[in-house]
N, C-alpha and C positions, 0 to 999 in steps of 0.2 A: 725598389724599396731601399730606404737607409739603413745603413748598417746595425746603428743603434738599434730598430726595428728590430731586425732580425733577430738580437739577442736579447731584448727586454720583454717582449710581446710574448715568446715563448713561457718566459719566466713568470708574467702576470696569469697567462692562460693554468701556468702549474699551479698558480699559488690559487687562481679560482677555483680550479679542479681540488685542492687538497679542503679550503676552506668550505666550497659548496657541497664536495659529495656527503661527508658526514651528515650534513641536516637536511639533507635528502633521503638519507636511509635511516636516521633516525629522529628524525622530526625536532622539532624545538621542545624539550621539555622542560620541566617546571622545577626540578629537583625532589619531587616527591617520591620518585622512584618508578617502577613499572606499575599501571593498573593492575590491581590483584584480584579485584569483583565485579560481577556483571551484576548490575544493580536493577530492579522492575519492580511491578506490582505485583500482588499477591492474587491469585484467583479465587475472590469471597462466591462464595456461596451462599450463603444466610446470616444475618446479625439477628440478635435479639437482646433485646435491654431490659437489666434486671439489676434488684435493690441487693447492695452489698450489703451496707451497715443501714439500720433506722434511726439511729439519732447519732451525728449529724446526717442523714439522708445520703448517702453515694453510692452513684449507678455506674454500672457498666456497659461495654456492649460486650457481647458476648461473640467471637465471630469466626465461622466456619468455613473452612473451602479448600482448596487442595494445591499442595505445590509441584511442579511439574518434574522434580528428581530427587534421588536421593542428597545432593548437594545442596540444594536450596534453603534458606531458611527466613526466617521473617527477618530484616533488619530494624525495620523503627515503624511507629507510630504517631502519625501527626493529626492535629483535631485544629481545627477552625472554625470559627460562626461568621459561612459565607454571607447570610444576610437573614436580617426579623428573624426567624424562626428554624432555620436551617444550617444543622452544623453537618459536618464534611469530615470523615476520618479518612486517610492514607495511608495504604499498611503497604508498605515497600518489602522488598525481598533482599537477599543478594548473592553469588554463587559463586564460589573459587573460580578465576576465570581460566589456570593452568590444569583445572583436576578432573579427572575422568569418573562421570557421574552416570548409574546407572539409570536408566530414562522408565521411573517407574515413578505413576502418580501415588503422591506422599499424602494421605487427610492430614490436614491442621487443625487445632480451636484453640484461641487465644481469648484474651480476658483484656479489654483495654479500657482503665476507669475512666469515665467521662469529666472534663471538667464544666461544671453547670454553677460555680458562686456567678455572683450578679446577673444571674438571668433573670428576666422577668417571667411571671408563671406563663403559662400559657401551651399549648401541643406544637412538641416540634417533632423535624424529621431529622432524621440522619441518614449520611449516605457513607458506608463503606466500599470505596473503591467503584461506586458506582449502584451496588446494592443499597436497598431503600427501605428502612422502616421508621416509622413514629412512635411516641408517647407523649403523655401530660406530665405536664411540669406546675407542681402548687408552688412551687422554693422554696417547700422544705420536702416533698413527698414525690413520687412518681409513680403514672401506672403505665406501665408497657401494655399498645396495644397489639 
């Protein structure tokens, strides 16, 4: 082997070892900092829908079910009108991902207003998290069946 070899090849070998171990053991990140929440669904139990106010008309669902520790809590609620007649709530969760949580099932009930302007009347369904109930829609009244 050439001499040069000898002494350069060891050098590039250092410099890949100092450059590559780091994002080997710490992966590529984002600058956001460390993940700090384990994020999921919530485990609904029961929804039911019920009249807030009567004039203007606004409904909620009302939604029941349990979280699996003392750490967990509801983080957000998303609502969609997957298609015609059927809207879609998602109640996500999220839980300190450093904290040491006791493993005791927590009951929840939350209250998440429905948004229904420009629907047309008609019975629809909604699903929480995979949980299913209906009602009628006049566009301006509701009856929870």
């Amino acid at each position: 082997m050439a001499r040069w070899a000898c002494v350069v090849l060891p050098r590039i070998a250092l410099l890949g070892v100092l450059v590559l171990l780091p994002l080997l053991l710490f992966g590529c990140r984002s600058g956001k900092g460390p993940a700090e929440y384990i994020f999921g669904l919530a485990d609904v139990s029961s929804v039911e829908v019920r009249m807030v106010d009567e004039y203007p008309t606004r409904l909620s669902a009302v939604v029941r079910g349990v979280l699996r520790d003392t750490c967990t809590r509801i983080d957000s609620v998303r609502q969609e009108l997957v298609s015609g007649n059927r809207l879609v709530l998602t109640v996500t969760t999220e839980r300190p991902l450093s904290q040491v949580c006791a493993q005791a099932v927590t009951p929840f009930e939350m209250t998440a207003p429905l948004m229904l302007e420009g629907l047309a009347p008609g019975e629809y369904s909604i699903a929480v998290n995979g949980i299913p109930t209906t009602f009628k829609w006049s566009g301006s009244t509701a009856i929870p069946q």
